[in-house]
N, CA and C of each residue as an Amber inpcrd file, in Angstrom:
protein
   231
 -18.5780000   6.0210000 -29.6700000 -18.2000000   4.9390000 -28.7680000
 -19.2970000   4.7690000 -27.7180000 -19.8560000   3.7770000 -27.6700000
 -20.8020000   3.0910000 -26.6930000 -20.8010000   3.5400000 -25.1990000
 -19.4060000   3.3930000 -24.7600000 -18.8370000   3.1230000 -23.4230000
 -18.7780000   4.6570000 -23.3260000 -18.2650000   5.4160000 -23.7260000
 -18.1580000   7.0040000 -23.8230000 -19.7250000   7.6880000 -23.4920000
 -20.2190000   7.0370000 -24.7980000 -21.5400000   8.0940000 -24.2730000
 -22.3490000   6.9810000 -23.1840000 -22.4540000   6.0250000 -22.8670000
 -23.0580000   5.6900000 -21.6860000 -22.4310000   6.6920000 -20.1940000
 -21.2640000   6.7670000 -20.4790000 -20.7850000   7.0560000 -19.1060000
 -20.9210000   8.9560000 -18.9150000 -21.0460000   9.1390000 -20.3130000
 -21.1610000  10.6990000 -20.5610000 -23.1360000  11.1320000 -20.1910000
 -23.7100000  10.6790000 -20.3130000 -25.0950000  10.2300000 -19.9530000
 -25.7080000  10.1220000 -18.5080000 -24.6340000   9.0470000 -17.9660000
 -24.5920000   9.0900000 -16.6700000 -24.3340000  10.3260000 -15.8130000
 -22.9750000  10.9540000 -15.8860000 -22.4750000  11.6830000 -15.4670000
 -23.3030000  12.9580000 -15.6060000 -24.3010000  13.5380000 -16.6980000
 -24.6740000  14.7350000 -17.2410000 -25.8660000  14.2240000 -16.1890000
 -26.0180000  12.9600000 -15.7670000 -27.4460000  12.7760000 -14.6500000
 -27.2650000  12.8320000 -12.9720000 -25.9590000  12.9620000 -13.2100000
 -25.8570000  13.0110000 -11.7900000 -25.1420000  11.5430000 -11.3160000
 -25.1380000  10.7390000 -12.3300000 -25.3550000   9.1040000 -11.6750000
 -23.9030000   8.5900000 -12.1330000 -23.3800000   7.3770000 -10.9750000
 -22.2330000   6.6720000 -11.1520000 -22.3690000   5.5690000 -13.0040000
 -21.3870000   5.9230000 -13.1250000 -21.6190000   4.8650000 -14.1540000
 -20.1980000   3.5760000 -13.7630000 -21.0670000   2.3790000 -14.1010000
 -20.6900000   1.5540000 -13.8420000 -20.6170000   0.4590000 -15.4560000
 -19.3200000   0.2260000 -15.2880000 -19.2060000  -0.5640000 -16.5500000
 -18.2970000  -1.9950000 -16.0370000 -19.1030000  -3.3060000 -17.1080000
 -18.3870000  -4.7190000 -16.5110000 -18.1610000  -5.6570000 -18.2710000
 -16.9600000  -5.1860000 -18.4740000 -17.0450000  -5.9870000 -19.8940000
 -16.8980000  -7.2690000 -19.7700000 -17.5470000  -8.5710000 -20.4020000
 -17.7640000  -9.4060000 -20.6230000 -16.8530000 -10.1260000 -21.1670000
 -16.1860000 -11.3180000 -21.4830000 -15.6920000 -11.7630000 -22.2840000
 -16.3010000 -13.2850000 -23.0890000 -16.0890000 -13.1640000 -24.0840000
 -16.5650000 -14.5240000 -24.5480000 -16.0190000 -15.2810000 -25.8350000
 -15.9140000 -16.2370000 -26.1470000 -15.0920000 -16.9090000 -27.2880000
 -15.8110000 -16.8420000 -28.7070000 -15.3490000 -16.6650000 -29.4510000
 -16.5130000 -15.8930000 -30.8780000 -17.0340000 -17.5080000 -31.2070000
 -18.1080000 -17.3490000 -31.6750000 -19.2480000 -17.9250000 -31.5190000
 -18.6740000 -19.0750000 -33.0850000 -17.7220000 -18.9640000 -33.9620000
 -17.1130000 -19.5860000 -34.8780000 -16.1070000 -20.6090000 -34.8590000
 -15.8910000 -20.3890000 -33.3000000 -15.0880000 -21.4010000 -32.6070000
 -12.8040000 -21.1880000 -32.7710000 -12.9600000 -20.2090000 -33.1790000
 -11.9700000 -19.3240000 -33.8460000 -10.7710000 -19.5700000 -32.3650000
  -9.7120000 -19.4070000 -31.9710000  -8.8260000 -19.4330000 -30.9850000
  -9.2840000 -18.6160000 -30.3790000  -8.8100000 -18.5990000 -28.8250000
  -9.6650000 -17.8330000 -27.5400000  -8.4000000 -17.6970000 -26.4280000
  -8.1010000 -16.6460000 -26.0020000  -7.2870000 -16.5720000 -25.4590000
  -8.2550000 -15.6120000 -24.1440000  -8.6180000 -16.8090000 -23.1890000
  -9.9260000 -15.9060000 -22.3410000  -9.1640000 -14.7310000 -21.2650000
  -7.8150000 -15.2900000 -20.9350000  -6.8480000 -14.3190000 -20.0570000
  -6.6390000 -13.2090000 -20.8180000  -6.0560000 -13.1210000 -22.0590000
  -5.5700000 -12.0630000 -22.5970000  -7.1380000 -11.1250000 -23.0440000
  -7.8530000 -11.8250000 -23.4470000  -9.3790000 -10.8110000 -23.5590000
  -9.9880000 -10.1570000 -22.2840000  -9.4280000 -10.5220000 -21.1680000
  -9.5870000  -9.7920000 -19.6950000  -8.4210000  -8.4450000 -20.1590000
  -7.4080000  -8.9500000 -20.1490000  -6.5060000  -8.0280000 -20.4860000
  -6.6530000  -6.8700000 -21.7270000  -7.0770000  -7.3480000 -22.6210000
  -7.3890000  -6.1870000 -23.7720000  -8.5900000  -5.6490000 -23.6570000
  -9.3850000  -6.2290000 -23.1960000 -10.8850000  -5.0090000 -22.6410000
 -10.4380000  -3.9950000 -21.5680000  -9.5640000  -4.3690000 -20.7580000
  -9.0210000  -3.5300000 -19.5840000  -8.0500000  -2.7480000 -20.1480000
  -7.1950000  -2.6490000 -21.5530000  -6.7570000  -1.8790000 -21.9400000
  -7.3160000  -0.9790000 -22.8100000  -8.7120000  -1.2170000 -23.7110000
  -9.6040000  -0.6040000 -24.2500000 -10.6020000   0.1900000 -23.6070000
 -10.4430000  -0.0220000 -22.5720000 -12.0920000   0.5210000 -21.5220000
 -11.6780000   1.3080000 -20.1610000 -10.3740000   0.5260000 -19.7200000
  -9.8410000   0.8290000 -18.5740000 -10.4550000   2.7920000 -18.3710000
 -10.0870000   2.9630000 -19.0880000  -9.7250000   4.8700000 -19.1820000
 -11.2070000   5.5990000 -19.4300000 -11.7320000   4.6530000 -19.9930000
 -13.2020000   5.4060000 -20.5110000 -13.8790000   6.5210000 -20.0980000
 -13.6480000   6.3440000 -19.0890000 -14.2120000   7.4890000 -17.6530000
 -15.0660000   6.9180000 -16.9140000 -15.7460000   5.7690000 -16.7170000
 -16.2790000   5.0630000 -15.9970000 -15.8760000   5.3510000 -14.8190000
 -16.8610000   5.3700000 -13.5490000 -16.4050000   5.3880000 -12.0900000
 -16.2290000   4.3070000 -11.4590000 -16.3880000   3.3580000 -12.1110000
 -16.5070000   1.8710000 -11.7230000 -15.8380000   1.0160000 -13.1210000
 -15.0130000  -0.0490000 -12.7750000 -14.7100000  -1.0740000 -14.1700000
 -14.7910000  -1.9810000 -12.9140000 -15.9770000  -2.7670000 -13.6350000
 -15.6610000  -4.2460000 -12.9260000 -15.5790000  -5.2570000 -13.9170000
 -14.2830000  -5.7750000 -13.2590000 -13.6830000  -7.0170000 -14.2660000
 -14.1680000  -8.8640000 -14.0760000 -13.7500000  -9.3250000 -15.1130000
 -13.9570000 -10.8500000 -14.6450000 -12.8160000 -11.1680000 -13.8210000
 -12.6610000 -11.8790000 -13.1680000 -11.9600000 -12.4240000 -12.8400000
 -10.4530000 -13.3640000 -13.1380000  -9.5420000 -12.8320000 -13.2580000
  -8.4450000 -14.1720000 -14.3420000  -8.8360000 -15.0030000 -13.6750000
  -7.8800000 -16.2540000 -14.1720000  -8.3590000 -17.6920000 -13.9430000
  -9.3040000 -18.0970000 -13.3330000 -10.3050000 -17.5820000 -13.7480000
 -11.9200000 -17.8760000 -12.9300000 -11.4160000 -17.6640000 -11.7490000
 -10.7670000 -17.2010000 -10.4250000 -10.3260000 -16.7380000  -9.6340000
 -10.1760000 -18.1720000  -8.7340000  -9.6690000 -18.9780000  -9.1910000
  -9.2020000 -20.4460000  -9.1210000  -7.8450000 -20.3570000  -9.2580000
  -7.2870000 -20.8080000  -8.1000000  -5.5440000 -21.0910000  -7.9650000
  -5.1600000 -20.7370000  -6.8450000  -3.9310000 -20.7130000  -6.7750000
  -3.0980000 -20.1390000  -5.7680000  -3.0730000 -18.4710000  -5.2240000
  -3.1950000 -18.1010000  -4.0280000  -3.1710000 -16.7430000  -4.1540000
  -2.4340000 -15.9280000  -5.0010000  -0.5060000 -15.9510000  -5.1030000
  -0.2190000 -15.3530000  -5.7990000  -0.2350000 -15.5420000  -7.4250000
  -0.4800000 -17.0990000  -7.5570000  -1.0950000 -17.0010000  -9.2060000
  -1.8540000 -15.8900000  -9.5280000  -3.1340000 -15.7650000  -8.7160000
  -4.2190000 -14.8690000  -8.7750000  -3.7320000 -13.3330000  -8.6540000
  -3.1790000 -12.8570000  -7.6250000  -2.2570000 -11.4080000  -7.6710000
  -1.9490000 -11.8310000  -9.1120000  -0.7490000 -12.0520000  -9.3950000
  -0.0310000 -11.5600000 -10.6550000  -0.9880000 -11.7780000 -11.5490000
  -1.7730000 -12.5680000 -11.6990000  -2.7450000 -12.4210000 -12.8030000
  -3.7350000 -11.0380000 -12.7130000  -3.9240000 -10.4540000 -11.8450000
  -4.7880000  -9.2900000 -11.3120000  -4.0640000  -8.6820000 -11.9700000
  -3.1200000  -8.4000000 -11.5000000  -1.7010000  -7.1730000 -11.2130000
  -1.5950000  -6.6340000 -12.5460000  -1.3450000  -7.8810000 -13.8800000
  -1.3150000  -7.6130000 -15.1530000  -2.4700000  -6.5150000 -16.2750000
  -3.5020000  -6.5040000 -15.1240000  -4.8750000  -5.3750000 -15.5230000
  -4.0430000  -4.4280000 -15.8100000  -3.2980000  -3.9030000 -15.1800000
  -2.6790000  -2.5750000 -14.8610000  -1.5550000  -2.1460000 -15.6210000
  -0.8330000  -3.3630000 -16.4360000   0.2900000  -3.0070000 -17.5380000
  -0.2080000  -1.8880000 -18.5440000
């Protein structure tokens, strides 16, 4: 796993590891569900051991405050 030994690498150096997964719509034009791919990288990676996960933002961080909370909040299910 990628994310494993980057952060295992880091750590054996002394150094923070910092991880920011990306999301993007497959390039085939296939259905895209860009909220829920925030959500399933944060359930795939969340744990990694990273000292840092920095996320995108849900709804491009556009809306109402508590739209935005509960959309945050859901990282964490």
């Amino acid at each position: 796993d990628m994310v494993k030994e980057f952060t295992d690498l880091c750590h054996s150096h002394g150094l923070v590891s910092i991880i920011e997964p990306v999301v993007r719509p497959p390039r085939r034009g296939d259905k895209f569900d860009r909220e829920q791919a925030i959500i399933d990288a944060a359930k795939e990676l969340g744990d990694s051991g990273a000292d840092l996960y920095k996320v995108e933002m849900p709804l491009y961080g556009k809306g109402p405050q508590q739209e935005l909370l509960c959309a945050s909040q859901r990282l964490n299910d």
